[in-house]
C-alpha positions as CSV (number, residue, x, y, z in Angstrom):
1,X,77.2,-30.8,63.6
2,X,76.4,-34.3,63.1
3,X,79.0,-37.2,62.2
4,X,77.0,-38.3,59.4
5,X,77.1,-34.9,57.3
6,X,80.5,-33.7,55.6
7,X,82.5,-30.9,56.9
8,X,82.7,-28.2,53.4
9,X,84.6,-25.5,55.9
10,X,88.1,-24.5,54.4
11,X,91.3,-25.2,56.4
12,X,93.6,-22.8,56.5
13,X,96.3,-24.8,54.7
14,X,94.0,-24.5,51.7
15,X,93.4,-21.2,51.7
16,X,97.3,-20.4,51.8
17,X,97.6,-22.5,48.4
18,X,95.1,-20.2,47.4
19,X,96.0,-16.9,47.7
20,X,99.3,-18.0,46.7
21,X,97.6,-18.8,43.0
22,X,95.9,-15.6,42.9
23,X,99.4,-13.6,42.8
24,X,99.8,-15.3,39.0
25,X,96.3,-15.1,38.2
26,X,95.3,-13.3,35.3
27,X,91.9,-13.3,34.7
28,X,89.9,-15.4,32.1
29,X,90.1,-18.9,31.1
30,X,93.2,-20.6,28.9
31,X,93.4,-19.8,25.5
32,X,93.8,-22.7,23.3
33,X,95.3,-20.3,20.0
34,X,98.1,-18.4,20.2
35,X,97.3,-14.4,20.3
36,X,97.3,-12.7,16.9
37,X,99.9,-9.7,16.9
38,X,98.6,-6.6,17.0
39,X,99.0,-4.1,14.0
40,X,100.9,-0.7,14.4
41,X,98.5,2.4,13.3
42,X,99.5,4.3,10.5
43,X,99.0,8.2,10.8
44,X,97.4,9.5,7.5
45,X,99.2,12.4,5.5
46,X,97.7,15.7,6.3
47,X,96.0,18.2,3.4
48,X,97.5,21.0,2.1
49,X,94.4,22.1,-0.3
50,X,94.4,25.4,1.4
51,X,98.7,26.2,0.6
52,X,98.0,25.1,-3.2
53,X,94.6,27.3,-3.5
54,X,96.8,30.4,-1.8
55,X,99.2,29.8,-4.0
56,X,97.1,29.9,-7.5
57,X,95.4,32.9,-6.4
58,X,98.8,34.9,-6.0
59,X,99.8,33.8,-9.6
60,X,96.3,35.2,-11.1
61,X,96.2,38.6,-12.4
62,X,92.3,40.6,-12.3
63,X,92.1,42.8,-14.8
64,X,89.8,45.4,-13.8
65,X,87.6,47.0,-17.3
66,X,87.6,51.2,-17.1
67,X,84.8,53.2,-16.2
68,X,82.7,54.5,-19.5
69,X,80.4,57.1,-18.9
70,X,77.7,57.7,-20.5
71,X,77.1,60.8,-22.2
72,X,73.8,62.5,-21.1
73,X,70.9,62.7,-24.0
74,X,69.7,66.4,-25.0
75,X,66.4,67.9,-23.7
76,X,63.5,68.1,-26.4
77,X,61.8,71.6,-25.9
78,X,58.7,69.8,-25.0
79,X,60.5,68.6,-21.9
80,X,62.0,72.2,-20.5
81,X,58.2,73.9,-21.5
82,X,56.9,71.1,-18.6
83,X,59.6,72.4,-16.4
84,X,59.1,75.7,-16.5
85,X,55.5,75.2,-15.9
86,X,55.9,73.2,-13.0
87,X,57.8,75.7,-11.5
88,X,55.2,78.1,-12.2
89,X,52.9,76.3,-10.9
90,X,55.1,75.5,-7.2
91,X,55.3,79.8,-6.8
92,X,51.9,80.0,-7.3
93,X,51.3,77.5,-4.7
94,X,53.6,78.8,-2.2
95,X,51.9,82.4,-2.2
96,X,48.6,81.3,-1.6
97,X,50.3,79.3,1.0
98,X,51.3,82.8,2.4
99,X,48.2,84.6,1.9
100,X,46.4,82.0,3.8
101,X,48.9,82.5,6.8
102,X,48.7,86.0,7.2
103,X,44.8,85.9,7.1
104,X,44.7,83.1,9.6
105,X,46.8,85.5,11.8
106,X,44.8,88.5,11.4
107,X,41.8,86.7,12.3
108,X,43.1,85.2,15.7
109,X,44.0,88.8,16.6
110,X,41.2,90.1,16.2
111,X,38.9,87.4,18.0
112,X,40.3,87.8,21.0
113,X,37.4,87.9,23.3
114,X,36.6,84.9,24.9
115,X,33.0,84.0,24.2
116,X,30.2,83.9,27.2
117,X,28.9,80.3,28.0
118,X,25.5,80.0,28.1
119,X,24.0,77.8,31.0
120,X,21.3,75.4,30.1
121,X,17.9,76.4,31.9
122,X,15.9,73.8,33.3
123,X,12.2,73.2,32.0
124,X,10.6,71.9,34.6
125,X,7.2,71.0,33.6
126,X,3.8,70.7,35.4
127,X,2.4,67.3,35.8
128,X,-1.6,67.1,35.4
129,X,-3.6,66.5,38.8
130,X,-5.0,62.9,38.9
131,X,-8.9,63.8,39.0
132,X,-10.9,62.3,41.6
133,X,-13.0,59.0,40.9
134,X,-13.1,56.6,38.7
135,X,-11.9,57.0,34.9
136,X,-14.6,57.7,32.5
137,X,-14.5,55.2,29.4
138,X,-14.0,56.4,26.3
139,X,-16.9,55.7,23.5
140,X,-15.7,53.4,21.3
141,X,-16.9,54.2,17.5
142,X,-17.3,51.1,15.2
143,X,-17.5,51.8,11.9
144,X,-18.4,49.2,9.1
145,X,-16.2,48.8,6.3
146,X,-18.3,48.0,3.2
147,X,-16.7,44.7,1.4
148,X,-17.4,44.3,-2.3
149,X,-17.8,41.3,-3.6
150,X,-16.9,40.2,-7.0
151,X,-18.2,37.2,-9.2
152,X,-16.7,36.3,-12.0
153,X,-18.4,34.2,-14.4
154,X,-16.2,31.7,-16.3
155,X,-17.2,29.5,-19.9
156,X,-17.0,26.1,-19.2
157,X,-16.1,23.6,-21.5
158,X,-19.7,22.7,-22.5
159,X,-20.1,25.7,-23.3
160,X,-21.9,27.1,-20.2
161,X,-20.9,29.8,-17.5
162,X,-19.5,28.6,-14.2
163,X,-19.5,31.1,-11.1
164,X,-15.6,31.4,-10.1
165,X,-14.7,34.0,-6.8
166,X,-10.9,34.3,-7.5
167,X,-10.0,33.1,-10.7
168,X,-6.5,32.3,-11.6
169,X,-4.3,34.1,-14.1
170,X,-4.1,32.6,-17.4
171,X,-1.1,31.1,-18.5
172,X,0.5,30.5,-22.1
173,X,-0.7,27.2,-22.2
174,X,-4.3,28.4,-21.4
175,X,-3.7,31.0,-24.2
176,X,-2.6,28.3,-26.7
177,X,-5.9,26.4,-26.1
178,X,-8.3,28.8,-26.6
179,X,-6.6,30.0,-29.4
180,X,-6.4,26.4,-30.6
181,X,-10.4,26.1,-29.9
182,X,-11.3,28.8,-32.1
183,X,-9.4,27.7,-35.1
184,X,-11.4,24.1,-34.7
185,X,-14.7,25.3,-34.3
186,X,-13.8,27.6,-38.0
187,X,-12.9,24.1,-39.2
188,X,-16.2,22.4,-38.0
189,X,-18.1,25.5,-39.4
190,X,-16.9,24.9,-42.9
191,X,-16.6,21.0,-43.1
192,X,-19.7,20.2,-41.8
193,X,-18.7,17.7,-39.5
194,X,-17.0,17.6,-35.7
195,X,-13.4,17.3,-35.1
196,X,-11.7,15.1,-33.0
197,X,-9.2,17.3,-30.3
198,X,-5.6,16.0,-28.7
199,X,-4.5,16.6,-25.6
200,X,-3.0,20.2,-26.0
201,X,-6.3,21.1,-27.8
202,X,-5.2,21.1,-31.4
203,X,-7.4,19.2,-33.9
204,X,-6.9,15.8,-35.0
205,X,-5.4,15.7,-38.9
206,X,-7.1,12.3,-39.1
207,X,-10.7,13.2,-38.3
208,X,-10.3,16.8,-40.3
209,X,-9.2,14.1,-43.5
210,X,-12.5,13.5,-45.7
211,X,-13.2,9.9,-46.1
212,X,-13.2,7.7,-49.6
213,X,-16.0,5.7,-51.2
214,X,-14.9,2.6,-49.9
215,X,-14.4,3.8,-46.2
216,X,-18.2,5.0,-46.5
217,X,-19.6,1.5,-47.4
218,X,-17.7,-0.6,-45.1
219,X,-18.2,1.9,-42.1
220,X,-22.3,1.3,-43.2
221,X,-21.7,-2.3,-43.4
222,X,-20.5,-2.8,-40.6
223,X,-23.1,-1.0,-38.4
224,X,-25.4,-3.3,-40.4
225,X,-23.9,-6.6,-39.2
226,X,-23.6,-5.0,-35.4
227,X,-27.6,-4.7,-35.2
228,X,-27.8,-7.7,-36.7
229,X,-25.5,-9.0,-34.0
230,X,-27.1,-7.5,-31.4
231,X,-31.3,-8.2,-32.7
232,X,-30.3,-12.0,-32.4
233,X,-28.4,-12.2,-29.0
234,X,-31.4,-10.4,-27.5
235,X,-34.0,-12.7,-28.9
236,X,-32.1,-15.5,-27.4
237,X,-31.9,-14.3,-24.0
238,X,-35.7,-13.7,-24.6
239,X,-36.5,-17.4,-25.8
240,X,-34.3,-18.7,-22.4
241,X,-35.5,-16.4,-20.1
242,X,-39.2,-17.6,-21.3
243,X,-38.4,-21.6,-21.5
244,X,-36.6,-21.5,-18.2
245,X,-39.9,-19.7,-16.7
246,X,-42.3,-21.9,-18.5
247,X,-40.0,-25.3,-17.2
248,X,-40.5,-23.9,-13.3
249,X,-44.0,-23.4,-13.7
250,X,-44.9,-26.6,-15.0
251,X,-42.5,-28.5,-12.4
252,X,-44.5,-26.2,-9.8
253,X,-47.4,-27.2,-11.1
254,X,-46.9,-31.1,-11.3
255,X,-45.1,-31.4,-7.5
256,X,-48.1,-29.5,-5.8
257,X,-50.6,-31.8,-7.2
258,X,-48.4,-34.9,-6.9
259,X,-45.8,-34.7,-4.6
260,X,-46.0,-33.9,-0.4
261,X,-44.5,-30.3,0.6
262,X,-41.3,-31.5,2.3
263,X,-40.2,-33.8,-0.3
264,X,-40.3,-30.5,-3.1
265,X,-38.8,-27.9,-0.9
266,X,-35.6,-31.0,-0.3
267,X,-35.2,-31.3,-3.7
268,X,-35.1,-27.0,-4.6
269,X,-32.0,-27.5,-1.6
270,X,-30.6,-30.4,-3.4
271,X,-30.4,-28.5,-6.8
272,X,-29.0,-25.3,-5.6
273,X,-25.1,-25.1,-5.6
274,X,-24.3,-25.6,-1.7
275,X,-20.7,-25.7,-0.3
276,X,-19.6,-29.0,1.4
277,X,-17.2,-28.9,4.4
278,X,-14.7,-30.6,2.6
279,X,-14.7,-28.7,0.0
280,X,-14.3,-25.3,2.1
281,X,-11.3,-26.9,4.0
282,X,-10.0,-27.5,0.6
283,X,-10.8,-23.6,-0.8
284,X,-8.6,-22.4,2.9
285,X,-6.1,-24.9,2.8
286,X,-5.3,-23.4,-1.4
287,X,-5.5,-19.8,-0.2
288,X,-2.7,-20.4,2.8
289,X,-0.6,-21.9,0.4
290,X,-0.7,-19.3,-2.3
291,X,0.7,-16.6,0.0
292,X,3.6,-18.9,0.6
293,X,4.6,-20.0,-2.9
């Protein structure tokens, strides 16, 4: 070791002081209270439930109640008939019993001899001979099955016959209708008139309702004023049709004679309705939109 660094070995001096301060050593550090005294246990008094229950038991007294009997009920005569039938009817059945033995032991006396077994015989059976060559085909037989056809003819709703191959069954709707049909056609007969139908077929109340006076006349004055309607917007189209023909012709007339070829066929262009590039950007660019907004 060097001189610089401290010795920390114990001398044996110091270890004598030592273990003589371990012989008084108890353990643990000082305690700054003083120790609380320690309580003596108490032993708890024992129970004697058992002694007292003993004890009560010995005292009480169980009276025990006498046996009553009771007295049996008299048999009805209904009841000893069944009786005597019943056993009647057990000595019967024993004696057939018996009878049944005795036969049974009569017949196994008799039937002593053992029966003979009978072998099974063999059947052995002869297998064709293959015939030499080749196998004749058989002749095949067609025959022709005859099939009938059927056409039914149907009415139509016009009133004519259609040509139906499998019809299909009517229904009670179906039934309804035609039933419906000919109870409107008896209406038509004896009004006079035709009958509106519904849906389902049945006749309209309205149309089968006769009309007033009044309904008559305005009904007539009404198709009045309709052909009136109609006579003058067809002599108008007729009066344009001919002053728009008559205008081309005498503009036809007064270019050829007047005016060069080129300059008339640039001014039919300039009056027809053309499409400018602007304006069909403008047409697109509306029709993106529109599937946006």
């Amino acid at each position: 070791m060097s001189d610089n660094e401290s010795d920390e070995s114990l001398n044996t001096e110091d270890m004598n002081e030592l273990i003589e301060t371990k012989k008084d050593y108890t353990g643990g550090c000082e305690r700054s209270s003083a120790p609380k005294p320690k309580k003596d246990k108490v032993k708890k008094p024992k129970k004697t439930v058992l002694e007292d229950i003993e004890d009560v038991t010995e005292n009480i007294v169980i009276e025990e109640k006498p046996k009553v009997k009771k007295e049996k009920k008299p048999r009805t005569q209904a009841q000893i008939d069944a009786t005597k039938r019943m056993l009647e009817a057990n000595k019967k059945k024993k004696e057939d019993k018996l009878k049944l033995e005795t036969s049974k032991v009569d017949t196994k006396k008799t039937e002593k001899v053992k029966p003979i077994k009978e072998e099974p015989v063999e059947v052995v059976e002869e297998m064709p001979k293959k015939k030499i060559g080749r196998p004749k085909t058989k002749e095949i037989i067609r025959t022709e099955k005859i099939k009938e056809k059927i056409i039914y003819m149907i009415p139509n709703s016009n009133g004519e016959y259609e040509q139906v191959k499998n019809p299909k069954p009517l229904t009670k709707k179906d039934l309804k209708k035609i039933e419906l049909e000919k109870q409107a056609k008896q209406d038509e007969i004896e009004l006079g008139k035709k009958l509106v139908r519904k849906k389902n077929g049945s006749t309209d109340m309205r149309s089968k309702n006769t009309r007033s006076e009044k309904q008559i006349e305005n009904s007539k004055r009404l198709v009045e004023f309709n052909r009136k309607k109609k006579e003058d917007r067809l002599r108008l189209q007729k009066e344009e049709l001919n002053n728009t023909i008559k205008e081309q012709v005498e503009d036809s007339m007064i270019n050829v004679v007047t005016k060069p070829i080129s300059q008339v066929k640039e001014e039919r262009r300039l009056k027809k309705n053309i499409i400018t590039d602007e304006e069909r950007k403008a047409y697109e660019f509306k029709k993106t939109k529109s599937l946006f907004c």
